[in-house]
N, C-alpha and C positions, 0 to 999 in steps of 0.2 A: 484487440478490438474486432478486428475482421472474422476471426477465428467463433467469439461470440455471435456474432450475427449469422454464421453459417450453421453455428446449433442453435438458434431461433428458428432461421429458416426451415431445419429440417424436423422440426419439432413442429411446424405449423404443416410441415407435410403430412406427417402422421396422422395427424389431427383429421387433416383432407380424407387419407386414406381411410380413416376410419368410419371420419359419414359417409363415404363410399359405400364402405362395410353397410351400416347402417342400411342405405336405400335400398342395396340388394336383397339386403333380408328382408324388409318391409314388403318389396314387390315382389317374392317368390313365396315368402310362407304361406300366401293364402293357396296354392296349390301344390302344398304336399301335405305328407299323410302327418300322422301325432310324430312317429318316432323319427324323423325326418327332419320335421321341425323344433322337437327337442334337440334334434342334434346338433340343427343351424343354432338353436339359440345358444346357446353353452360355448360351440367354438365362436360367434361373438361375440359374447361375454367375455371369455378368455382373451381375445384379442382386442378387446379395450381396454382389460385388466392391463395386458400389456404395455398396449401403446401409452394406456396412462401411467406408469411406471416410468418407459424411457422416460416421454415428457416431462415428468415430475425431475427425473434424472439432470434431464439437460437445462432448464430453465435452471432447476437448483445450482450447477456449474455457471450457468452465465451470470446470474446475480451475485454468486461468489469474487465471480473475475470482475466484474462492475466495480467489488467490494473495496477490491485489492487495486484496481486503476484507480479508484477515487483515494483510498485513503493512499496510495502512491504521489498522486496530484499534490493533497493537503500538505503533504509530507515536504515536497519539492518548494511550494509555496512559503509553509512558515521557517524553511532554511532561510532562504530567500531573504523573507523579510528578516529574519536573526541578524544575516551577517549587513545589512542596512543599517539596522538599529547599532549595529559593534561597529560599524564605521564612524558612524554619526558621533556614537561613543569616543573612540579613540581622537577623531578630530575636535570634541569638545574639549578633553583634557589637555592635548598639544596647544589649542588656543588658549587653556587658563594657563601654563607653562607659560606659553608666550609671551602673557598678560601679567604675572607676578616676577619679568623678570626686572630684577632691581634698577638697570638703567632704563627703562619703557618705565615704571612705575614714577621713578625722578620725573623724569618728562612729564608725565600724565597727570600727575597728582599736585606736583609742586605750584604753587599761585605767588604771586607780588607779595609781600607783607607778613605771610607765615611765619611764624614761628619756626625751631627746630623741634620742637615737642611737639605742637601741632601736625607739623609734618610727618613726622613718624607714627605718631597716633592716625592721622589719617591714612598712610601707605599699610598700615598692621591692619585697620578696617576694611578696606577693599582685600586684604588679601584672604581673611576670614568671609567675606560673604563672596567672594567667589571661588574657596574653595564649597562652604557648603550648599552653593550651587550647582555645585558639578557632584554632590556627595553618592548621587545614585548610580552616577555612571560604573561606580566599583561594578555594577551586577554584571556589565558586560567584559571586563576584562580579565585579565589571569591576577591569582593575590600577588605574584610578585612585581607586575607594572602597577598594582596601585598603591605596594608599599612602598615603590620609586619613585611617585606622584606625592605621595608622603613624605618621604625625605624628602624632595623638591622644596615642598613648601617649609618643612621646619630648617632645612639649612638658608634657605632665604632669611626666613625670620631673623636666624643666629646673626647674616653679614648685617643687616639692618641695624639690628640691636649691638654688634658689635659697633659700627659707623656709627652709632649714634654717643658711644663712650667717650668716642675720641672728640667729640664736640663740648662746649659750654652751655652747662642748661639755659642758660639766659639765648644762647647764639641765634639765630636768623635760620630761615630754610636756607639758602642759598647754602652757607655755613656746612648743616650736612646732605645737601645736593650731593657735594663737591667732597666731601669723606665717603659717601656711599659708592660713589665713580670710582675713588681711590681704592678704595676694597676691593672692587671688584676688580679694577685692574691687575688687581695681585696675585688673581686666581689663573689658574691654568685653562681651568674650565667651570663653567657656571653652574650648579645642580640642577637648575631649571632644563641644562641645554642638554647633561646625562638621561634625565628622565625623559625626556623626549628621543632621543636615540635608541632606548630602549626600548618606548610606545611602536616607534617605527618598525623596527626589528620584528616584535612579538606579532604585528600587522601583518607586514612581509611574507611573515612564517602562516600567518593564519588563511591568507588568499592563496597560496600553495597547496594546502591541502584539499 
């Protein structure tokens, strides 16, 4: 930037020098002779040819470099906001994770009076409109944390629909609260809680670079 402004500055000197040129010629032509004066006019000519070359020269350099800081700027800018918008991303999907894991869901969902069909039909509903709430966020992550986010969701379905076997279609919520708690106990680990380790991970890796 500084570098620009010092071929501005010396391009406006030129410029100076030249009406310089100029005046001198103006006040001396009218006392000399024809050949004399053709000679002054031709080497002013030539040296505005000149000077208007460099000129053309150097402003064409500075507008260049202008070019290239601005689009440098825009450049640094829409990273910027990228890696914003892929946080935002990543922390929206860790929250639906969070949000379809099967004991938060029991909690959340289950009411006094429910049914066990009911129940399950309502925990499968939420878990459908809050995946395809989050459906766009694929665009900011890598395919293989959203085929994890995937998995997430369909192995949740399976412990649900599996807990739900072990119940009597006539039976109560409460009935599979309390099988879906059992299932889950039996796991070592939750897929909602893998997929999220790996959101973590692929993040980790991404603020590094």
């Amino acid at each position: 930037m500084g570098k620009a402004k010092e071929m501005k500055h010396f391009s406006d000197m030129l410029i100076l020098l030249h009406l310089g040129l100029c005046h001198a010629f103006f006040s001396n032509l009218c006392r000399m002779d024809n050949m004399s004066g053709i000679a002054l006019i031709v080497a002013v000519i030539a040296t505005g040819g000149a000077i208007v070359a460099v000129v053309y020269t150097i402003l064409n350099q500075y507008f260049k470099q202008q070019q290239e800081v601005n689009a440098s700027q825009f450049e640094e800018r829409k990273r910027k906001d990228y890696v914003a918008i892929q946080m935002q991303a990543y922390e929206r999907l860790i929250l639906f994770l969070e949000r379809i894991n099967p004991e938060r869901l029991v909690f959340r969902v289950n009411k006094p009076g429910m049914s066990a069909r009911l129940l399950q039909s309502e925990i499968l509903r939420v878990i459908r409109e809050e995946f395809d709430h989050n459906l766009t966020q694929q665009l900011y992550i890598s395919s293989e944390a959203w085929m994890a986010v995937k998995a997430a969701r369909e192995e949740t379905l399976n412990i649900l629909n599996a807990a739900a076997e072990r119940v009597h279609r006539d039976a109560d919520s409460f009935a599979l609260s309390k099988s879906i708690l059992e299932v889950v106990g039996s796991l070592e680990k939750l897929p909602t809680e893998v997929a999220i380790g790996i959101l973590k991970s692929e993040f980790r890796k991404k603020l590094k670079l």
